[in-house]
N, C-alpha and C positions, 0 to 999 in steps of 0.2 A: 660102325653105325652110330653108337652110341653119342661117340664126338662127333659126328659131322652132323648130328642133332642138335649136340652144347654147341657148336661152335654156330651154329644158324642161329638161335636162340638168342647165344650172346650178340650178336651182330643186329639183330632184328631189335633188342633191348637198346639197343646204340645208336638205332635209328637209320643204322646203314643196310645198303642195300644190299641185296642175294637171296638168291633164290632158296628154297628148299628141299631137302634131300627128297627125290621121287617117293621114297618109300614110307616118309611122314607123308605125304600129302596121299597116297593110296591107302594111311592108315587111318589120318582122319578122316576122308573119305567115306571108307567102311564103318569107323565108328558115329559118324555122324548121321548117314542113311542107315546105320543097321543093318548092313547086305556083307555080306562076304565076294572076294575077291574076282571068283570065280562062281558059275553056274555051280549046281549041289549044293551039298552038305560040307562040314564040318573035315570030314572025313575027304571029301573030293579035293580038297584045298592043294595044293605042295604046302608039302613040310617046312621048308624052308624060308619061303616065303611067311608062311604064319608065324616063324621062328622070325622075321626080319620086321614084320608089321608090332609081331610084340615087343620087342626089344625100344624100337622105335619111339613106341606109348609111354612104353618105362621111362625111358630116357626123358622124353616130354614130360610126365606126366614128377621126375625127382626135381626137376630141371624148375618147375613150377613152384613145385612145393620147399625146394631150397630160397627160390626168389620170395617167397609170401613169408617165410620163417626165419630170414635173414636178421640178424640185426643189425640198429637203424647205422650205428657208424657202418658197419660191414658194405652196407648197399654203397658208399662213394670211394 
């Protein structure tokens, strides 16, 4: 999961086209509306899938903070 987040990211950074791994876009999704996945609670969620939505975040979310923290030769 983790790469097929780097690798959209990188691509998207590049200006090239492709799409998005389903499971980011279900993840900001939920963190953008603030709802979860499914009807319920916390608790009602799969496991699994929260395990996929978080990974996802992470992965976006080092992905970000590597490109802002880069240094300046590093970026070309």
């Amino acid at each position: 999961m983790r790469v097929a987040v780097t690798r959209y990211l990188d691509a998207r950074a590049q200006h090239r086209q492709g799409s998005p791994p389903p499971v980011l876009v279900l993840a900001d999704r939920c963190q953008t509306w603030r709802t979860l996945p499914y009807a319920g609670g916390l608790l009602d969620q799969p496991e699994a899938l929260m395990q996929q939505l978080d990974v996802a975040l992470g992965a976006r979310d080092a992905w970000l903070y590597q490109q802002k923290h880069a240094a300046p030769d590093a970026a070309s």
